[in-house]
C-alpha positions in Angstrom: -20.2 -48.0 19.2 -16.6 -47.7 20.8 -15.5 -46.7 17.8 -17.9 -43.3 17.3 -17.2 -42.4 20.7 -13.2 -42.0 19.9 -14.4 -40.6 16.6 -16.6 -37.8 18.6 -13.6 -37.5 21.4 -11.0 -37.0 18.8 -13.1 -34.4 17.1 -13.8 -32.5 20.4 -10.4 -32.5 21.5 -9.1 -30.7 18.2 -12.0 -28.7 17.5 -10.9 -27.6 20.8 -7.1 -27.7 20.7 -7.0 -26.1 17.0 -10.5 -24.2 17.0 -9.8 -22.3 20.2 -6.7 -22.7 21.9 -4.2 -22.4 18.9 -6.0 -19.7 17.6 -6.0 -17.6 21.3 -1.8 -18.1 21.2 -0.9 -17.1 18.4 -3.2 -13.8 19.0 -1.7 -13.8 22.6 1.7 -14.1 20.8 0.9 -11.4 18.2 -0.5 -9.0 21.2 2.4 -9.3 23.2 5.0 -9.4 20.9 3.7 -7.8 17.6 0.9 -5.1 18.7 1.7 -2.7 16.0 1.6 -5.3 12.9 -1.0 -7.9 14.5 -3.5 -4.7 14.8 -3.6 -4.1 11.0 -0.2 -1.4 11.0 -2.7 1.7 11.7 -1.6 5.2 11.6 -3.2 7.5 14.0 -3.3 10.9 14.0 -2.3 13.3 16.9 -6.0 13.0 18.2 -6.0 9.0 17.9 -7.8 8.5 15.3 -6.6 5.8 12.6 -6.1 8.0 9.1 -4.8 4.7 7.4 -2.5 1.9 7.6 0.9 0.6 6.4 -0.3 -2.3 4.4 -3.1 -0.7 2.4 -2.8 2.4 -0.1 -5.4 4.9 -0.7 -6.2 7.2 -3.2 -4.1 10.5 -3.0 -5.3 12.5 -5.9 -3.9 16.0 -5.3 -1.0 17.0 -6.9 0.7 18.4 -4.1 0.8 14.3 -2.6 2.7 11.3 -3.9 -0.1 9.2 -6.1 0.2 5.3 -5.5 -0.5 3.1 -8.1 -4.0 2.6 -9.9 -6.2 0.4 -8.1 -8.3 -2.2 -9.4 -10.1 -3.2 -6.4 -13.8 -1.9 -6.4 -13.9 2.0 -6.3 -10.1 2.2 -5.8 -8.4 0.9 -2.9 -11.3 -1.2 -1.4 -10.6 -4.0 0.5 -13.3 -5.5 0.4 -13.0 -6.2 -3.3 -9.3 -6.0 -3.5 -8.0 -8.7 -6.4 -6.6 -7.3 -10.0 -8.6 -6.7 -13.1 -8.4 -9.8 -14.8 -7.9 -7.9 -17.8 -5.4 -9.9 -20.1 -2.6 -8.0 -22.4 -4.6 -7.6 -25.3 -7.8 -5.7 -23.6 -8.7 -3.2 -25.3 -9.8 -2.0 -21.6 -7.2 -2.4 -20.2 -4.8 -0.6 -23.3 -7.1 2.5 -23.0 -6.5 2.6 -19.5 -2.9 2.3 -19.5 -2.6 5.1 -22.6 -4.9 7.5 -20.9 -2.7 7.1 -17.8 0.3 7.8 -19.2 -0.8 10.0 -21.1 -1.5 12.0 -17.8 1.4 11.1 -16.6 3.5 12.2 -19.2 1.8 15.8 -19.3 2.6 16.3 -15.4 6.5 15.4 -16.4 7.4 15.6 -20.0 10.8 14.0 -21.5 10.8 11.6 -18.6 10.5 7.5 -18.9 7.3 6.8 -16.7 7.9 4.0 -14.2 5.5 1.4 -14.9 4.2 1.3 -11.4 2.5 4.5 -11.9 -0.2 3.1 -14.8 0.0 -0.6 -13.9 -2.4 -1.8 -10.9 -0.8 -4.7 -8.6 -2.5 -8.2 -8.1 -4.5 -7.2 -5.2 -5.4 -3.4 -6.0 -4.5 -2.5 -2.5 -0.5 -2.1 -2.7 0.7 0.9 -0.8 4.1 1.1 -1.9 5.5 2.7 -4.9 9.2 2.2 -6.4 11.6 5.0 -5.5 11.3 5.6 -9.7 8.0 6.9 -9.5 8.5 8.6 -6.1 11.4 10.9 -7.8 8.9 10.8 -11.1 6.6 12.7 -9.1 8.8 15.5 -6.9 9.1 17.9 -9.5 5.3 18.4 -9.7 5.3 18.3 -6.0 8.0 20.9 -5.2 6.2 23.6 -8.2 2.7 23.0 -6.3 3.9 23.1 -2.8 7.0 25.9 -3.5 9.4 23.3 -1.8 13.2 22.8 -3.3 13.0 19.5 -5.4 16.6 18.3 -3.4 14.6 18.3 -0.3 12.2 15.8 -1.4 14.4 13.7 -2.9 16.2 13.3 0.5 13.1 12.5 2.1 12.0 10.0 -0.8 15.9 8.6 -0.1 15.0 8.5 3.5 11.5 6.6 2.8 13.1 4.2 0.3 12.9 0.4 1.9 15.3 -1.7 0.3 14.5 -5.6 -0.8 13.5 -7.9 2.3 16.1 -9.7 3.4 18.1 -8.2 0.2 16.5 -10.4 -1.9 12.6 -10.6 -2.0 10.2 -8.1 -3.7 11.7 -4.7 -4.9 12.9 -1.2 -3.1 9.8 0.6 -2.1 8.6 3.4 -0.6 4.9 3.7 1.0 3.2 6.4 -0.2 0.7 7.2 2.9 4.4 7.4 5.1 5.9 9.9 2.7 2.7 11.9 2.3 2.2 12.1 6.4 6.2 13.2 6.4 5.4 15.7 3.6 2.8 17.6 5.5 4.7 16.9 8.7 7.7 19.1 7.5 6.0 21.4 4.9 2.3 21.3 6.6 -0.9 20.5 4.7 -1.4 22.6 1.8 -4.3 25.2 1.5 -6.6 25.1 -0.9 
């Protein structure tokens, strides 16, 4: 019997001590310290209200915005079903995805190597960055639908441009819902 009450104790004490108390520092840590990132990165717009955030794309389909990459995750960008395709090499889904994409691709820009990034879909579906590659793909179409000088969006891509954490994990990115909220900040939302 001794022994099933230590056995009970012990399990209230860290059911306690790891259920509840651990769990309210590190959110008291991550309020204090870390607002911004421990609230999910959201942008607000000048009224308050949250248009996005940092750490998930969206689906920008006009082509005076920067396009992210394809999304596998439910109807694109849902993150709720966020995970990859599980479609292997030699899908034929997956092929006839990839063709018609840059297919589309190479139609908005022709002559030019398409970054990869632009018609491949990341593990989780919900990546919002894009490699400064397919940034610069994209500012020519841009600058013709918008009547901007191509130079000034390349600065602004140049100025978006992360490089590697720590200069040596992941790859130089640029997040496409930053850029697009710059692009309408300077040039103002385009009129349709």
């Amino acid at each position: 019997m001794r022994d099933l009450i230590t056995s009970f104790l012990m399990l209230l004490l860290f059911t306690i001590s790891l259920g509840v108390i651990y769990p309210l520092a590190v959110w008291g840590v991550g309020q204090a310290f870390f607002p911004h990132q421990a609230n999910g990165s959201l942008i607000r717009n000048a009224q308050g209200e949250v248009i996005g955030s940092e750490l998930i794309g969206q689906n920008f389909t006009s082509p005076t915005y920067f396009q992210g990459r394809p999304s596998a995750a439910g109807n694109g960008y849902d993150a709720g079903a966020s995970s990859g395709s599980n479609l292997g090499p030699t899908s034929e889904k997956l092929i006839d995805r990839v063709k018609g994409d840059s297919e589309a691709r190479a139609a908005e820009n022709p002559g030019t190597a398409i970054p990869a990034d632009l018609v491949t879909t990341s593990g989780s579906g919900l990546d919002p960055h894009i490699s400064p590659a397919s940034a610069d793909f994209q500012v020519a179409r841009i600058a013709k639908e918008r009547g901007i000088p191509e130079r000034e969006l390349r600065d602004m891509v140049s100025r978006y441009s992360e490089d590697r954490t720590l200069g040596l994990l992941g790859e130089p990115r640029v997040n496409v819902l930053m850029l697009n909220l710059e692009l309408d900040r300077r040039f103002g939302r385009p009129v349709k």
